[in-house]
C-alpha positions as CSV (number, residue, x, y, z in Angstrom):
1,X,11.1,23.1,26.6
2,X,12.4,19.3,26.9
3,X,8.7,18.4,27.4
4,X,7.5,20.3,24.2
5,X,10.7,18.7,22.3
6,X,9.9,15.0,23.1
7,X,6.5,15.3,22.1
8,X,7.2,16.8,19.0
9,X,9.8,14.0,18.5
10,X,6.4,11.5,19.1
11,X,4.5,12.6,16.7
12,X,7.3,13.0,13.8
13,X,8.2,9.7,14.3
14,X,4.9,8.5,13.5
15,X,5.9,9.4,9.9
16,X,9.1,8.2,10.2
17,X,8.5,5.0,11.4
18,X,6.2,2.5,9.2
19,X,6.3,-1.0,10.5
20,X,4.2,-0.3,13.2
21,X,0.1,-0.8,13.7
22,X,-2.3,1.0,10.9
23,X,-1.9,4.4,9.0
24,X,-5.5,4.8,11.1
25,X,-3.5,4.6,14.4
26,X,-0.4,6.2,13.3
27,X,-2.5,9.0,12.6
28,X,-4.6,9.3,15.8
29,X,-1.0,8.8,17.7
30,X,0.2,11.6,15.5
31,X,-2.4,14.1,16.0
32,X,-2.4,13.8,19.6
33,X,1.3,14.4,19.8
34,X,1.2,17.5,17.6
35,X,-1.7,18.6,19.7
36,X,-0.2,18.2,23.1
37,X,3.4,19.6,21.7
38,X,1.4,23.0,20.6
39,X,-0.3,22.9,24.0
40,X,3.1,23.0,25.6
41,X,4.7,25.8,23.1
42,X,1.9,27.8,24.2
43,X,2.5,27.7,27.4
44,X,6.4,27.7,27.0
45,X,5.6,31.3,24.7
46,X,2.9,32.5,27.8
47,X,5.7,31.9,30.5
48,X,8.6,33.7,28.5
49,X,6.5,37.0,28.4
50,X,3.8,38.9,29.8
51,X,0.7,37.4,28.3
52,X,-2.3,37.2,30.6
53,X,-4.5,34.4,31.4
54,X,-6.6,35.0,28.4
55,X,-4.1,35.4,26.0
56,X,-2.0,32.7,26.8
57,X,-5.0,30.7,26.5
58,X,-5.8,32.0,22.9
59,X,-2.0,31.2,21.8
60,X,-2.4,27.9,23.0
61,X,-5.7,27.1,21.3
62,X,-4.6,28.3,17.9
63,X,-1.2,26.8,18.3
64,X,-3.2,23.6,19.3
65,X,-5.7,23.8,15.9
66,X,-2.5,24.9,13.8
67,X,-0.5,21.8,14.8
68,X,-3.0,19.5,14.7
69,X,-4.6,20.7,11.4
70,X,-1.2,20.9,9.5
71,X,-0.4,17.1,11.5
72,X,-4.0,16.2,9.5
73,X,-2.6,17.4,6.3
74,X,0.2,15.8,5.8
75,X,-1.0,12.4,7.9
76,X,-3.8,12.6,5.0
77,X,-1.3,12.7,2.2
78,X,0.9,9.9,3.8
79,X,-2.0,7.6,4.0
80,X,-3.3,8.5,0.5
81,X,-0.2,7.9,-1.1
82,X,0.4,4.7,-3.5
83,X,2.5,2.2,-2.1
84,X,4.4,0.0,-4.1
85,X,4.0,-3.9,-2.9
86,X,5.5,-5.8,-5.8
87,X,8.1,-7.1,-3.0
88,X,4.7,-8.8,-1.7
89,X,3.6,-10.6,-4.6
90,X,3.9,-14.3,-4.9
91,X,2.6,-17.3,-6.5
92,X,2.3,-20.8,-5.2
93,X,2.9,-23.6,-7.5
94,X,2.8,-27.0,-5.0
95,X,4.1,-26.2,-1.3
96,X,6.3,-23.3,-2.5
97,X,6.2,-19.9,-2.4
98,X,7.7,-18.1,-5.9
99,X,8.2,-15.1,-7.6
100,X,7.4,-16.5,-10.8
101,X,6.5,-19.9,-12.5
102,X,6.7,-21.6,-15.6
103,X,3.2,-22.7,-16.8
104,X,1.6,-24.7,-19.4
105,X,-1.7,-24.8,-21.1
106,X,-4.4,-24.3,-18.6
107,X,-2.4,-24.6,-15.6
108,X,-3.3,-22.9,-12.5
109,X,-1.6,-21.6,-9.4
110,X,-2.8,-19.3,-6.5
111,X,-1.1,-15.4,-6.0
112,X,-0.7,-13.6,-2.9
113,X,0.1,-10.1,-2.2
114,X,0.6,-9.1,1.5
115,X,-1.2,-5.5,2.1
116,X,1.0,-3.4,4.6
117,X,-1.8,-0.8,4.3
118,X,-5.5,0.0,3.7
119,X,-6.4,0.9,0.5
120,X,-9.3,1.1,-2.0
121,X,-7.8,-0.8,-4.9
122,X,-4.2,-3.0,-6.5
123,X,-3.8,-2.6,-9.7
124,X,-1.9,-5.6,-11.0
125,X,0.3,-5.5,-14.1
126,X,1.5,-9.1,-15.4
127,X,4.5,-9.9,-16.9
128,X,5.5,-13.0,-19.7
129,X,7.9,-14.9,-21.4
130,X,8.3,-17.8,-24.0
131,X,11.5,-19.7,-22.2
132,X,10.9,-21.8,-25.8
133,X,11.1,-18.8,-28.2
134,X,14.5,-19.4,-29.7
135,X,12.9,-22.7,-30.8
136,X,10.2,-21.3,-33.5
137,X,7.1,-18.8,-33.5
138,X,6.8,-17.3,-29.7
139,X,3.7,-18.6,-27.8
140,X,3.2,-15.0,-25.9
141,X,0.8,-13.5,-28.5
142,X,-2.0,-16.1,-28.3
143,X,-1.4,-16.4,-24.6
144,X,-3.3,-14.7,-21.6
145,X,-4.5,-15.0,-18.2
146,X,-7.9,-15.8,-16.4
147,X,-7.7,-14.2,-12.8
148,X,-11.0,-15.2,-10.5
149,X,-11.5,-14.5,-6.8
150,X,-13.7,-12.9,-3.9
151,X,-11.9,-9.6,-5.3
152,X,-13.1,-11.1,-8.9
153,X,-16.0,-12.3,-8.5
154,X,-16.8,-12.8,-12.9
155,X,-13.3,-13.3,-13.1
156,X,-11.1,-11.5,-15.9
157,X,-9.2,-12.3,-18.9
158,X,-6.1,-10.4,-19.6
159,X,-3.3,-10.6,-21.9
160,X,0.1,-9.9,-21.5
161,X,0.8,-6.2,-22.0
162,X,1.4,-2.9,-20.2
163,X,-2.1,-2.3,-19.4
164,X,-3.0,-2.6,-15.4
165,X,-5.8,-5.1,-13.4
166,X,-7.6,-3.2,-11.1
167,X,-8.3,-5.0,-8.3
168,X,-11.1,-3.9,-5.8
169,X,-10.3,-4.1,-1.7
170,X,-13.8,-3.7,-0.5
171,X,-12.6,-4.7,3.2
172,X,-9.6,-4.8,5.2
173,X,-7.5,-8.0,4.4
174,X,-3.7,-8.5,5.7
175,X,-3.8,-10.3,1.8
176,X,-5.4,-10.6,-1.5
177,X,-5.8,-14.1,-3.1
178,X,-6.5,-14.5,-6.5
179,X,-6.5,-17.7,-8.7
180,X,-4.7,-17.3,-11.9
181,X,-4.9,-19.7,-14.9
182,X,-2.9,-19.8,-17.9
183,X,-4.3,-19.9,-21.7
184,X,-2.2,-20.4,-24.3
185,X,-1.9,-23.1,-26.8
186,X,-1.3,-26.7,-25.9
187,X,2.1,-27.1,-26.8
188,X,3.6,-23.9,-25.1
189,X,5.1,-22.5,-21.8
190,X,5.1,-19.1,-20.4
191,X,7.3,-18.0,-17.7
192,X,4.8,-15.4,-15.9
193,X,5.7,-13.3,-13.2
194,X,4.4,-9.8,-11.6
195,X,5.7,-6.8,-13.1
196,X,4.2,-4.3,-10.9
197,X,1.6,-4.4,-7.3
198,X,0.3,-0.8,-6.6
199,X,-1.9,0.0,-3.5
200,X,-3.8,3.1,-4.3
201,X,-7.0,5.0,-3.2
């Protein structure tokens, strides 16, 4: 019973615990942990009653399948799931890393965002501000940004609204790197900063 407990406890705590290795091996370590906990109810279930050899070994294998299919499942769903990595973002203007900068006229700076987990795509919603507006007529509506990179290979244009950059992750990278450039008129600042960083599938 303490045997079929522990291993239980192993494979929950795959789910549990997410700092450690890939959602790849978390799953494998997973599986096999649910897989070797039904293995042991079976024969816990075989030993507290009067099962023969061949049906103890049929409760074990379906046991064994159940587990391991329902460990699958879920496992799938966990690693599926979007993961929010705005925390991750940062842009570099000189030696520092920020969480925003104030640019003017076709400036450019380099953004980071650190991926915990593998994905398929991070979709990129931008945020910005006229830190001049009290002054006159704001700057934001005739501004954008020109994002390029091996994730962007044409490069993109894209104002400042609501609407999401998708962002492709062909491979598996610890990081995207993208090279952003502001356009606005020559005369204006925009404070820009990262409103949301979604991994998704």
């Amino acid at each position: 019973m303490a045997a079929f407990l522990v291993a239980t406890l192993f494979g929950a705590s795959s789910y549990v615990w997410e700092d450690w290795g890939t959602g790849d091996e978390r799953t494998l370590y997973s599986t096999v942990s649910f897989g070797v906990a039904a293995v042991l109810l079976g024969m816990l279930a075989s030993a507290s009653s009067n099962l023969n050899g061949k049906e103890t070994a049929v409760v074990v294998v379906v046991l064994a399948v159940v587990c391991t299919t329902t460990a699958l499942i879920v496992a799938y769903f966990k690693i599926h799931q979007p993961i929010d990595v705005t925390d991750k973002a940062t842009f570099k203007k000189g030696a520092k890393d920020v969480k925003e900068v104030i640019a003017t006229h076709e400036e450019a700076f380099e953004f980071t965002v650190q991926l915990p987990e593998d994905r398929d795509t991070l979709h990129l919603t931008f945020s910005g501000t006229d830190p001049d507006r009290d002054s006159g007529t704001s700057c934001l509506p005739r501004s954008s940004l020109r994002l390029t990179g091996t994730a962007l290979p044409a490069g993109l244009n894209i104002p400042f609204d609501d609407k999401a950059v998708t962002v492709p992750i062909s491979d598996r990278h610890d990081s995207i790197h993208l090279h952003v450039e502001l356009r606005t008129d020559h005369a204006c600042r925009i404070r820009v900063a990262v409103r949301s960083a979604v991994l998704e599938s």
